[in-house]
C-alpha positions in Angstrom: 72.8 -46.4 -113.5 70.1 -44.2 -114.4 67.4 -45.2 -111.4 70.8 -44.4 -108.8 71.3 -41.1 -110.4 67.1 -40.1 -110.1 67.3 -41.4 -106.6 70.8 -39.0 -106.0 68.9 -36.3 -107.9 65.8 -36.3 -106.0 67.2 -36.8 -102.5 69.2 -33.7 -103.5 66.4 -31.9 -104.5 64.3 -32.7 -101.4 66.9 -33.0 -98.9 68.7 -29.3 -99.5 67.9 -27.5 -96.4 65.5 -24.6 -97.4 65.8 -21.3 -95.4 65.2 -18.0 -95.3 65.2 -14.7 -93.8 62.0 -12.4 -93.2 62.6 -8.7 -92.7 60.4 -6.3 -90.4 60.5 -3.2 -92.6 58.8 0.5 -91.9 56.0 1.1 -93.8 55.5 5.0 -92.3 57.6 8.0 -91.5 57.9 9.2 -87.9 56.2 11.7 -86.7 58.9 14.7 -85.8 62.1 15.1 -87.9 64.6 13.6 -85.8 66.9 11.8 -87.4 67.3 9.2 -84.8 63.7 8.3 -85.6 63.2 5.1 -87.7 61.9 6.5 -91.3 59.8 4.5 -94.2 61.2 1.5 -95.9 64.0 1.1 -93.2 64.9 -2.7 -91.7 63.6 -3.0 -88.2 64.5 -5.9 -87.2 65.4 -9.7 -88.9 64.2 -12.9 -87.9 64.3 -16.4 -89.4 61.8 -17.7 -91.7 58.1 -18.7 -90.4 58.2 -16.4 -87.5 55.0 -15.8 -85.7 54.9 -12.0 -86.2 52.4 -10.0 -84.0 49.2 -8.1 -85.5 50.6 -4.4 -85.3 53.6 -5.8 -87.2 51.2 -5.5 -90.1 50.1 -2.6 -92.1 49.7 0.2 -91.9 53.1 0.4 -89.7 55.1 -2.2 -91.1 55.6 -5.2 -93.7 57.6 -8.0 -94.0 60.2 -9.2 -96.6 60.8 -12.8 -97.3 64.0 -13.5 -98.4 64.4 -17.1 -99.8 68.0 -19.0 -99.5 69.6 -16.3 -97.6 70.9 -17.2 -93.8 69.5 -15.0 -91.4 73.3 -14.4 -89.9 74.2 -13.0 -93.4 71.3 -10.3 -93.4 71.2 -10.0 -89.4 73.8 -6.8 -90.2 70.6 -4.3 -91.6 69.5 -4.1 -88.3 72.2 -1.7 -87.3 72.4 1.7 -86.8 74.3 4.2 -88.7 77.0 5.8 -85.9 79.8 7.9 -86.1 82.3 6.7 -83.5 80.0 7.1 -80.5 77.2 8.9 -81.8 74.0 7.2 -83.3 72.8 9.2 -86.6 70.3 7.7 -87.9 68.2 5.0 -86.3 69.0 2.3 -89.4 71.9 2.5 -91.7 70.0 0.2 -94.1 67.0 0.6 -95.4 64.8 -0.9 -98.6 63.2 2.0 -101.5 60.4 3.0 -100.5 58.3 1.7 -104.0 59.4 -1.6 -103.0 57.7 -1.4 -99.1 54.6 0.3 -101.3 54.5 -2.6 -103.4 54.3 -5.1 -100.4 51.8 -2.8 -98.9 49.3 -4.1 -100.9 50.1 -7.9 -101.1 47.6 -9.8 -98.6 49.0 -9.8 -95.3 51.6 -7.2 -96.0 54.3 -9.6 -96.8 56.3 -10.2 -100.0 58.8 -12.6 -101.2 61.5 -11.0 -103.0 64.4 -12.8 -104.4 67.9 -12.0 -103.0 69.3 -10.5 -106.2 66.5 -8.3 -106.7 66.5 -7.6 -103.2 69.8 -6.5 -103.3 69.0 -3.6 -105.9 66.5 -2.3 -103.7 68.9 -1.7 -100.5 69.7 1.4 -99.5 72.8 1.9 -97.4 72.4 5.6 -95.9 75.3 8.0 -95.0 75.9 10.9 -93.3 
């Protein structure tokens, strides 16, 4: 009984899809003070786990958030704008604070695996 339940246990632990979403985030301000510019920390764009990113999505411009066990369809909502009706306001409604993008700065490669609840104290959802 117990040798079934190690062998349930383990092909549970080993078969469990593992996934994840990484997130292209801002690393700079833009230049000029439009507001339809994209601004520090904001979500650019997000792709599933082990994408081939290019070398300017790096630093100094950008770094990348790994986001362990979450679907890329549940997080492929922060790359919208902010509008009102018609009329784009900002360039991203969501964005992550900016001592989090700092903090990935410096890990090698400029990417960081953050875990989705603490992740979810660091987004920003902008307004008006």
């Amino acid at each position: 009984m117990i040798k079934k339940f190690s062998w349930l246990l383990a092909f549970l632990l080993f078969a469990t899809p593992c996934y994840a979403a990484e997130l292209l985030v801002k690393m700079v301000d833009a230049w000029g003070t439009l507001e339809s510019r994209s601004m520090k920390g904001d979500i650019i764009v997000v792709k599933p786990d082990g994408w081939k990113w290019g070398k300017e999505e790096r630093p100094p411009k950008f770094v990348v958030i790994k986001l362990v066990g979450v679907k890329v369809e549940d997080v492929k909502h922060y790359e919208e704008p902010l509008m009102d009706k018609e009329v784009m306001l900002k360039r991203r409604k969501y964005a992550v604070d900016t001592a989090t993008v700092d903090s990935c700065a410096i890990e090698i490669g400029g990417a960081k695996e953050i875990p989705k609840a603490t992740f979810n104290t660091k987004l920003i959802t902008k307004t008006k």
